[in-house]
N, C-alpha and C positions, 0 to 999 in steps of 0.2 A: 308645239306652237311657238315656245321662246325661240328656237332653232331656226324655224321656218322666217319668222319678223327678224330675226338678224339676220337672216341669209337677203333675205326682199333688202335690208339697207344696205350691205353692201354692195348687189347689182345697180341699186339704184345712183347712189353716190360715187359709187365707181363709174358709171354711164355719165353722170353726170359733169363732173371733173375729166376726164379722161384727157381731152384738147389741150387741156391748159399748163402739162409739161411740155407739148411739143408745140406750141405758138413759133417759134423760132421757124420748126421744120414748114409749118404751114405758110407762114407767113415767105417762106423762100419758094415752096412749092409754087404758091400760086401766084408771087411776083405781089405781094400785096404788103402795106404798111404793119406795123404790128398794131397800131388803133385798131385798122381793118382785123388782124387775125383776131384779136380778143372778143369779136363779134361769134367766133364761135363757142364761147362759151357765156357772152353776155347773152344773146337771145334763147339759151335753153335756160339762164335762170330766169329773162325777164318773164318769159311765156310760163316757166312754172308761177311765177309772182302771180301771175293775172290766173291762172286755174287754181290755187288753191283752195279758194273758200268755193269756188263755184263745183270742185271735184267735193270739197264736205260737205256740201248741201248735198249731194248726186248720191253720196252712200249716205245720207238721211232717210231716199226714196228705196232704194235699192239695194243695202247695206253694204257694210263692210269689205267684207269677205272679195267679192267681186269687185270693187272697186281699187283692190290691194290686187290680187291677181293682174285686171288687164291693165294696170298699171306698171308691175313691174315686164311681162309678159310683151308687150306691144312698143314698150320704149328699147327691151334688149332686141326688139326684130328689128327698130332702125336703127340701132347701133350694129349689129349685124351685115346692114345695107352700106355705112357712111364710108370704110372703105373704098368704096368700088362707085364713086361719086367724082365725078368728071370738071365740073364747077364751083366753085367759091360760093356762088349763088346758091345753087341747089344745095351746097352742103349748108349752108345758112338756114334756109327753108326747112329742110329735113331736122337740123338741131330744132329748133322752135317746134316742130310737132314733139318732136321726142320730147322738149320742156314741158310742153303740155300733158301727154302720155306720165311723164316722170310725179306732176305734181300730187295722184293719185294717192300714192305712199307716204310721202310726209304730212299729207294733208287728215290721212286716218287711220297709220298704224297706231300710235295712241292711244286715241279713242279706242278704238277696236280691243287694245289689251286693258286699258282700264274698266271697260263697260262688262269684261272676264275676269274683274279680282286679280290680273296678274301684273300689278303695281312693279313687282320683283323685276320683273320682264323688260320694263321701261330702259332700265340699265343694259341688259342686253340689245334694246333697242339703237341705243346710242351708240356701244357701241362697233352695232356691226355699222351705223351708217360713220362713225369717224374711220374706222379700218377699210371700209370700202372705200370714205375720199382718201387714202393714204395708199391701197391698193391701186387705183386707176390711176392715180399720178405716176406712182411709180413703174409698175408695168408699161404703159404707154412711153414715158423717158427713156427704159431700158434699152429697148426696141430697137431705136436709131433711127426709125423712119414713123412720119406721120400714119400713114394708112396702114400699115404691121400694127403701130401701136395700136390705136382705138379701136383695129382688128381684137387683136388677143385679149383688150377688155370685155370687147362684147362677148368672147365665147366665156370668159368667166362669169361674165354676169348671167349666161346663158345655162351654165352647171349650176349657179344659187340661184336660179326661175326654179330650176326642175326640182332640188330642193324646199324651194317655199311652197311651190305646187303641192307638193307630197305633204310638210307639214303642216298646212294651215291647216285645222278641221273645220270643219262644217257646224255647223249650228243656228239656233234660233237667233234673231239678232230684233232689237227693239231698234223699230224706226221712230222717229220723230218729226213733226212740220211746224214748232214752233220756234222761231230763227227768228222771227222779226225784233221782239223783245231781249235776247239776248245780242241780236247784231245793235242795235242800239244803246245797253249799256257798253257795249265796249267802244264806242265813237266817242261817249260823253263824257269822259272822263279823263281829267287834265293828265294824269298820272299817266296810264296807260297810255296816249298819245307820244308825252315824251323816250316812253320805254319802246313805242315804234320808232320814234326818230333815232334812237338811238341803235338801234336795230337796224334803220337803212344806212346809215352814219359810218358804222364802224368794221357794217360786211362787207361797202362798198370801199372802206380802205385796206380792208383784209384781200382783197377779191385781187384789188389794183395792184398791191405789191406779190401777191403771191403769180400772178398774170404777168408782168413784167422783170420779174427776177432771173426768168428762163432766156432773157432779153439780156440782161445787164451779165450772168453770167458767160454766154455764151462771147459775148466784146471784149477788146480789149481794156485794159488790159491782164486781165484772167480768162478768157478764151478759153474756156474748162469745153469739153466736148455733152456731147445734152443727154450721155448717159451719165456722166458725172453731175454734171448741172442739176439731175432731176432729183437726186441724193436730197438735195435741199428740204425735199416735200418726206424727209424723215421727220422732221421736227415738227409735222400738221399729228405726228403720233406722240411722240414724245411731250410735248407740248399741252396735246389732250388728257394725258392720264389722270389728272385731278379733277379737271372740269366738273363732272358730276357730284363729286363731296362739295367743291366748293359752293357749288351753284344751290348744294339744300340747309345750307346756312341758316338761322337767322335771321343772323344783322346784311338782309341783301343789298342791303344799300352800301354798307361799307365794304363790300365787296365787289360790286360794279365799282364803284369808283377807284378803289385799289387796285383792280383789276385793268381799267380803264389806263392807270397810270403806269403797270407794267408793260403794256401792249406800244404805251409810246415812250417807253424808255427801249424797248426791243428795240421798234422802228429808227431810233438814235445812233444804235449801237450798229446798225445797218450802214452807215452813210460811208464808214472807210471799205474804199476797193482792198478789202482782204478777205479770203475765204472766210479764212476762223471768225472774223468779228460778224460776220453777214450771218454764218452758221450759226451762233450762241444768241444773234439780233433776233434771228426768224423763230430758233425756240422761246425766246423771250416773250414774244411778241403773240406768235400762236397761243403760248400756255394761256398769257393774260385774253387775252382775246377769247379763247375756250372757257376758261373760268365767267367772265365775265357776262357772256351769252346767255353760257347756263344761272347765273343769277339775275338777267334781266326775264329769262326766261319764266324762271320759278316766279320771279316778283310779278309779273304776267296775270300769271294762275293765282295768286294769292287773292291781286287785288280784283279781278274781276267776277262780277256773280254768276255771270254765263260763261264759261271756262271754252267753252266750241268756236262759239265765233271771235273771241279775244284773241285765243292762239291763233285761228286765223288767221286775222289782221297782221300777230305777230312776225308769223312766219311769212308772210304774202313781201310785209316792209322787208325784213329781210333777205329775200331774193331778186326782190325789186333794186335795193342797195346793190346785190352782188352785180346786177345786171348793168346798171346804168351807172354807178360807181366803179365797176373793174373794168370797164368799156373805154370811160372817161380818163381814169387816173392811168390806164397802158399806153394812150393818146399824148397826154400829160407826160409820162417814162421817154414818147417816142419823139417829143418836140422840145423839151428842157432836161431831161435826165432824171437820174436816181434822185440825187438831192432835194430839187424843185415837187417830186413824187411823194419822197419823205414829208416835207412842210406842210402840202395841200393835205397829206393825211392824217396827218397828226393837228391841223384847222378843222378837219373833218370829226375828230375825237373831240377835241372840245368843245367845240358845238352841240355836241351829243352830250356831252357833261353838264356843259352849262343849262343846257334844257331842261336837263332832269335836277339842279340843285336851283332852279328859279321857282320850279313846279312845287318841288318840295318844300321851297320858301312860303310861298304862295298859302300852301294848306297848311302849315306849321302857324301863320297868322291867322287863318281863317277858323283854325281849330283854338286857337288864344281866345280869341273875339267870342266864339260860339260860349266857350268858359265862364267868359266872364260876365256874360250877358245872364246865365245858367245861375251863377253863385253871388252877382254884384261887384264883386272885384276888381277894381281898376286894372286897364293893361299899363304892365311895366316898359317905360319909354327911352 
């Protein structure tokens, strides 16, 4: 089972990334802006945004099991196809069903291993989906050409289908049709809102530079070639190796925010046209970034009573971010520069900061007040 759920993430995040080392290649192929080319990876996350919750409810009816299957299965056949795609248009179109098809997996391998006691697994979960976006990037860059590249992803991701095929077992699976009540505590609650903004916030500045790097590399005056260029997307692994300790903390608060502030001291270290300081910017940047997801995540689950539709929510803002944030800020890359790309991201971080330390404010007062009302106690002014 562990085997099988990290084989399903890597096809999946490998499918899913795959575009976004060779925007360059695309983006010359088809005579189009690089705004334009980042369209091929913003519409597979947007369209995963908009199915997730609607693919969790679907294996509420239907379960799990099948829902994880033509998920991974269905999304590596039009990665398979996207190759041999004649139009800018139609490969557009074609990503977007695949987002769709993709959001299957992230939306219930989870569930699926929790509702089995296998908590352990979760970690394996994660990650085969960080090694598969670290897999697709890289193999697609290596390549040299766009349709070779997202070629050879799709047949890997087509070896860990047959793989997850083989390991998932079978079994009983409890359905459930009560969603309304828990889709409702996770809208009403200040908290949890902020911990979405901050989730569209900071994947859609992670999306935007990691989308336009392949851009800024390939120009002068570093002109690296887009097998070298793709090197870069070593540090989305490097970068990851802690994330999951950090993210089962405690104190999550002080680790988003610490977190938060590594992500834009990386992005800083970014702005000199030098290999090495872009390279040590982007590990910087990724780690915190990674860290910081997985403690806005954990705090998610913490604070919410219905844990299904929170993460949800969760995970919908954050692909919605990736979507319409790494679309935007490539647009951004392609009409003012790195620089101008850096600032709007790092505007983009602290808004997401500040959201969640107003909220916090907010309930640190309201929790005083309730006190004192409770014991008589003046509040201190």
């Amino acid at each position: 089972m562990t085997i099988g759920i990290a084989a399903g993430g890597l096809a999946s995040f490998a499918l899913l990334y795959a575009p976004q080392p060779v925007l360059p290649l695309l983006a010359q192929e088809y005579q189009i802006t690089p705004g334009h080319a980042a369209l091929a990876v913003g519409v597979s996350t947007g369209a995963l945004a908009v199915a997730v919750l609607p693919m969790s409810l679907l294996s509420e009816v239907v379960g799990r099991r099948p829902v994880i299957l033509a998920s991974v299965v269905v999304s590596t056949l039009i990665g398979l196809l996207l190759p041999f795609v004649a139009g800018f248009e139609f490969l557009v179109v074609l990503r977007a069903i695949q987002g769709v098809a993709l959001a299957g997996f992230p939306a219930v391998a989870m569930a699926y291993l929790a509702e089995r006691g296998r908590l352990k697994a979760i970690g394996m979960l994660i990650a085969g989906n960080t090694f598969g976006g670290m897999v697709g990037r890289l193999l697609a860059g290596q390549v040299g050409s766009y349709r070779a590249g997202v070629g050879l992803v799709a047949v890997v991701a087509a070896m860990a289908a047959v793989l997850l095929i083989w390991a998932l077992p079978k079994g009983a699976e409890t359905h459930s049709t009560r969603m309304t009540g828990g889709l409702r505590s996770a809208v009403s609650q200040p908290v949890l809102w902020s911990l979405y903004v901050v989730a569209f916030l900071t994947m859609g500045a992670f999306v935007a530079l990691y989308n336009a790097i392949g851009f800024r590399l390939a120009a002068p005056p570093l002109e690296l070639s887009p097998q070298v260029a793709s090197l870069v997307f070593l540090a989305y692994a490097i970068g990851g190796l802690n994330s999951a300790t950090l993210g089962s903390q405690a104190n999550r608060r002080r680790v988003l925010f610490g977190m938060l502030g590594l992500t834009a001291l990386g992005m800083i270290i970014t702005i000199p046209a030098n290999v090495v300081t872009i390279a040590i910017g982007f590990v910087l940047l990724t780690a915190g970034w990674f860290a910081g997801h997985a403690a806005a995540g954990a705090w998610v689950n913490a604070e919410a009573p219905s844990k299904g539709p929170a993460s949800g929510l969760y995970t919908a803002a954050y692909y919605a971010g990736a979507s319409i944030g790494g679309t935007v800020g490539t647009s951004i890359y392609a009409a003012w520069g790195w620089n101008v790309l850096v600032l709007v991201s790092l505007s983009w971080l602290s808004l997401g900061a500040l959201g969640v330390a107003l909220v916090l404010r907010r309930n640190t007062r309201s929790n005083a007040k309730n006190l004192s009302r409770n014991t008589g106690a003046p509040l201190a002014r």
